[in-house]
N, C-alpha and C positions, 0 to 999 in steps of 0.2 A: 829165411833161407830158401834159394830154390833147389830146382831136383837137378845131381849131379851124374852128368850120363856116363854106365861105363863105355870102355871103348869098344866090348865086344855088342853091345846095343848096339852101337853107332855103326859100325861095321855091318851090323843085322841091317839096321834101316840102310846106310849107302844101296848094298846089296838089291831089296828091293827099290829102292827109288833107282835102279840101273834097268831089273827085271819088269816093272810094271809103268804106265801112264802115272806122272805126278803133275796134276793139276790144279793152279791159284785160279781159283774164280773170281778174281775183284784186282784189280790196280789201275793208280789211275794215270797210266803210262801215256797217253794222247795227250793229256792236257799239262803233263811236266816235259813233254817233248815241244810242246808250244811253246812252254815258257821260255824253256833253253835254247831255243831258238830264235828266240824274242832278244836275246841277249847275245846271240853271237856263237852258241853253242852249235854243235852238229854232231850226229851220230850218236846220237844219245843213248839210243839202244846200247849200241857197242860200250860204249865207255862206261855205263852202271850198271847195266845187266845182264848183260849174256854172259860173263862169267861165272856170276853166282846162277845163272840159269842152269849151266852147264854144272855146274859142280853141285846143286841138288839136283840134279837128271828131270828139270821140266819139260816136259812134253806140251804145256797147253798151258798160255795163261789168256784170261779174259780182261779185255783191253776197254777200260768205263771213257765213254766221254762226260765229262761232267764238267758244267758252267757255271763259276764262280757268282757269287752274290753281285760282284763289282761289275760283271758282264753279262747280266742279265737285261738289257736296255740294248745289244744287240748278241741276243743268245746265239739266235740259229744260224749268222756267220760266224762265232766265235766255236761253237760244236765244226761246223763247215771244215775250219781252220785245224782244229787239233785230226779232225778224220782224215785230212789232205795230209797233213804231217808224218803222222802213224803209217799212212799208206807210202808215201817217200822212203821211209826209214826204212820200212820191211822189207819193200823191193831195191834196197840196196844193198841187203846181208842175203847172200847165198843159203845159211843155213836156218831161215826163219821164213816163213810164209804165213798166210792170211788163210783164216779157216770161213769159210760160209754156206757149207752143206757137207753133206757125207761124204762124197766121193772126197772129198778134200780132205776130210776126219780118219776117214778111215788111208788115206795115201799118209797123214800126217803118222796116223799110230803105227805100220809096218815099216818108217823110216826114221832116218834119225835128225829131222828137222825138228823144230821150237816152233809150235803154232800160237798165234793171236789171232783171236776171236774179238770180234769191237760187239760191247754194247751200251747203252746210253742208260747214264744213271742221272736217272730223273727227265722229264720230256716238257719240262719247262722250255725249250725252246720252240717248240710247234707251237704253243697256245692251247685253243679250242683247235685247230685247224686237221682234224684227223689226218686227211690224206696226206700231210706230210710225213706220217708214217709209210706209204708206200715210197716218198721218196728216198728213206733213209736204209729201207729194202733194198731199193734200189744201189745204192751204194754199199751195199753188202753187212749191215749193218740186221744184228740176229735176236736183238732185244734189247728188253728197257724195264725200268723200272718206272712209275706213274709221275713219281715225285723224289724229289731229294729231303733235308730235315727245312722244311720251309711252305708255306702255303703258295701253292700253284693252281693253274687253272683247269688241274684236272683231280687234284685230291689234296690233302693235307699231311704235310708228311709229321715224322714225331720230331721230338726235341734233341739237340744235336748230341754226341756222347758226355759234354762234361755237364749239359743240365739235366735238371730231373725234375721235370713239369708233365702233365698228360695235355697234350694237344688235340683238340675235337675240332672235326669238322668232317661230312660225308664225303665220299667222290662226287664228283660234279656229273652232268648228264654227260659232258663231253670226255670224263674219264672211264663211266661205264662204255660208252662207244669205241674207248680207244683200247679197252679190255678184247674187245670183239672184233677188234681190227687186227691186233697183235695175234691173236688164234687164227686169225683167217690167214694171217700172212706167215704163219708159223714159226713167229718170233716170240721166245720167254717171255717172261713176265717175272720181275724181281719185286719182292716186298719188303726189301732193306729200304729202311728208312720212312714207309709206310707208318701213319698212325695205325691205334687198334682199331677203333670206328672203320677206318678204308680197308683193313687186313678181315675182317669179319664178312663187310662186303664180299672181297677178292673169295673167299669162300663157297660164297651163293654164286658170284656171275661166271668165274672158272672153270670153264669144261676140261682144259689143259693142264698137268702136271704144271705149277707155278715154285719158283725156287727163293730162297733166302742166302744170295751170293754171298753177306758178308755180318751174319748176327749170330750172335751168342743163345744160352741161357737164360732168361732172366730169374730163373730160382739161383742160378751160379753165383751170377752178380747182377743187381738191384739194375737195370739200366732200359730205359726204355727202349735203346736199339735194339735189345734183345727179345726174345720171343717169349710167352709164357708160355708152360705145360701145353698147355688148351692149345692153344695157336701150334706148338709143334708135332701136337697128335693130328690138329687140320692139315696144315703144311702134307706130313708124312702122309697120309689117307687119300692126300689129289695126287700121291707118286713125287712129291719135290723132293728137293734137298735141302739143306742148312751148312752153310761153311763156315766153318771158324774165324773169328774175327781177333785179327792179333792188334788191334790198337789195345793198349792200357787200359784206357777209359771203358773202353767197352768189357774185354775181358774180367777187368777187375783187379791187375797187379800192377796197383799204385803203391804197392812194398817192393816191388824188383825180383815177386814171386813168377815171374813169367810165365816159363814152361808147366810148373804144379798149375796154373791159372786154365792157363790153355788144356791142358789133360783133363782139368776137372770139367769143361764145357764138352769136351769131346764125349769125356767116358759116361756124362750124365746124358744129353744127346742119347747118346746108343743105349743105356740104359730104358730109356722113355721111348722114343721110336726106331731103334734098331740100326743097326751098323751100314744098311744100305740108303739112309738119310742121310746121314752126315760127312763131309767135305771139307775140305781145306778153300777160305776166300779171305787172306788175310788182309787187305786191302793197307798194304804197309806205305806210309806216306810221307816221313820222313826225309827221302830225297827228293819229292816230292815240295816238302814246306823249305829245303834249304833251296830247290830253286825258285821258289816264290820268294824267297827273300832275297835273292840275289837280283831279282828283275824289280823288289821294290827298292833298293836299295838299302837295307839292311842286313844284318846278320842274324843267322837262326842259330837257334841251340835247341832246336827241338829234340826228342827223344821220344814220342810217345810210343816207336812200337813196340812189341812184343821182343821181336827178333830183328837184329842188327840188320840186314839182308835177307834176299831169300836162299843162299849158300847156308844159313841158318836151318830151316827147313828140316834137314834130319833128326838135330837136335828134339825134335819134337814127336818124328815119327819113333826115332829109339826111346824118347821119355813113356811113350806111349807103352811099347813093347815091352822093356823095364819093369811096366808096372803091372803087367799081366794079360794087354790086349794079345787077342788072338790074332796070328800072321794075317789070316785072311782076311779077318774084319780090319784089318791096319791096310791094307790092298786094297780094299774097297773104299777108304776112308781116305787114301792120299791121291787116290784120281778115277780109277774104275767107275765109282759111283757117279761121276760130273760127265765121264766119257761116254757111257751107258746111255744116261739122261740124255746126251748131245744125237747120239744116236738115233735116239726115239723122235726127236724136237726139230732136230734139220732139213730142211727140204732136201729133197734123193740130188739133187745137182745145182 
C-alpha cells in the first residue's frame, strides 16, 4: 500500500509550491522534443508540459541533452540537434525562457516565467577533444556530467537502473582535464551515473561544489545509481546536492509503493547529510519512451515512473509533510536548495 495524502497536506504543499522556487533537476526534454519532431510533432513543450508545470508551480526545470546508444556514431550532431530544438521551442512560448547565468536566475525567480537550464548528461559526444567544452558554453550550455551508464572516453559510468553489476574503470587523462575545464568555465559537474572508482576520483580533483541531479540512496534501495552513505557525506562536504530520483527501478517501488519510496530516500538523505543537500531530480521518462516508440514504430506501455507527471509533484511534497518534515526543510528541499546552488555556480551574466 502506498501513502494516502490528506487534502489538507495537499493544500499545505500546493500552498508552498505557489510561495517558493520548485525545481526538477533532471528531464530529458531536448532529446523527446527531437524525437517528436522527428515524427511530425511540434510544440512539444506546450502540448506535455506546461500544464502540469503550471499546476505544480515549477519555476526551473534542468533540460539533459543525452545521446542514445543508437546515435552515438554521430553524437555531437545529434546533441547539436536536440540543443537547436529546445532553443526553437522556448523562444516560442512567452512564458518560459532559457536560464545561463544569474541575471537570468534571478529575473527568472522575481517573475512568473518557467525557466530551462540545458545541461549535457554525459559528454560522450566531444570525445577526448576538451575544447568542445567551450563550444557547448558557448551555446549556453551550464553543465554535464562525465559519462552516461556506459564506458566513454572520459570515465566509466555504472550500470543502468535495472542491472546490478559494479563497473570499474578510472577516468581517463582526458576526463580529469575536462573536470578542470568545466570549473574553469563554471559549468557543474553531475555524477549521476558515474561509477564508484570515477565518484572517489571526483572527490580528490573537485575544487567546486559538484551535484548528484538524479540518485537516490543506496542504503534505501540496493541500486548502483544510487549513492552510498560515504559518497553522500562526500557529495554534502564539497557543498552539492542530491535529487530525488522517481524512476522505479531506481527508487525501489517495484510494489507501487511510490510515494512511501520516495519519502524514505528523501527523509534518510536529510537524515545523513542534512536538509540543505537534498533536492528534487526526478528525471521522469516515460513520455519520453512512448515518443521513442512512436518514432520506432511501435507501441510503449511503459510505466516506470514514480509519478504520472510532474502535476504529481505535490503529492510528494505533502507525503513529505504528512509525515512530519519540517516546512522549512520541505522549502529547501523542493527548489531553494538547487536555486541557492545555481546562485553560487553561474557566471554573473
Amino acid at each position: 500500500m502506498d501513502i494516502t495524502v490528506r487534502e489538507d497536506n495537499l493544500e499545505w504543499a500546493m500552498a508552498l509550491h505557489r510561495s517558493c522556487p520548485v525545481v526538477d533537476a533532471h528531464l530529458d526534454l531536448a532529446g523527446e522534443i527531437l524525437m517528436r519532431h522527428r515524427i511530425g510533432e511540434t510544440d512539444v513543450i506546450q502540448k506535455y508540459y506546461l500544464e502540469n508545470f503550471r499546476k505544480a508551480g515549477i519555476k526551473l526545470v534542468f533540460s539533459s541533452i543525452f545521446v542514445e546508444n543508437e546515435n552515438l556514431d554521430s553524437a555531437w550532431e545529434n546533441a547539436m540537434d536536440q540543443i537547436r530544438v529546445l532553443k526553437k521551442e522556448v523562444e516560442s512560448l512567452s512564458e518560459v525562457m532559457l536560464v545561463t547565468n544569474r541575471e537570468e536566475l534571478n529575473t527568472l525567480l522575481a517573475g512568473d516565467k518557467i525557466g530551462i537550464l540545458i545541461y549535457m548528461e554525459g559528454l560522450e559526444c566531444i570525445g577526448e577533444d576538451i575544447d568542445k567544452l567551450d563550444e557547448l558554453y558557448q551555446m549556453g550550455i551550464r553543465g554535464a556530467s562525465l559519462v552516461w551508464s556506459r564506458k566513454g572516453a572520459l570515465a566509466t559510468g555504472c550500470c543502468t537502473a535495472r542491472d546490478k553489476c559494479e563497473k570499474k574503470g578510472p577516468l581517463t587523462k582526458a576526463g580529469i582535464r575536462a573536470i578542470e575545464r568545466l570549473e574553469e568555465l563554471s559549468m557543474f559537474l553531475d555524477i549521476s551515473h558515474l561509477n564508484d572508482e570515477g565518484f572517489e576520483q571526483v572527490c580528490h580533483l573537485a575544487n567546486r561544489p559538484f551535484l548528484a541531479t538524479h540518485s537516490g540512496s543506496r542504503n534505501v534501495y540496493d541500486s548502483y545509481r544510487n549513492l552510498t552513505d560515504e559518497q553522500m557525506r562526500a557529495l554534502a562536504g564539497k557543498g552539492g546536492i542530491m535529487g530525488v530520483n522517481g524512476c522505479k527501478y531506481i527508487a525501489g517501488s517495484l510494489a507501487g509503493n511510490h510515494l512511501e519510496m520516495l519519502c524514505r530516500h528523501v527523509e534518510y538523505e536529510v537524515e545523513k547529510i542534512g536538509e540543505t543537500h537534498v533536492g528534487y531530480g526526478f528525471d521522469l521518462c516515460d513520455s519520453y519512451e512512448r515518443g521513442k516508440a512512436v518514432l520506432e514504430g511501435r507501441i510503449s506501455t511503459s510505466q516506470d515512473d514514480c509519478l504520472t507527471d510532474h502535476g504529481q509533484i505535490p503529492f510528494l511534497t505533502a507525503a513529505l509533510l504528512q509525515r512530519g518534515m519540517k516546512e522549512e526543510d520541505v522549502r529547501r528541499i523542493i527548489g531553494e536548495n538547487f536555486a541557492d546552488y545555481l546562485k553560487m555556480m553561474l557566471p554573473a551574466k
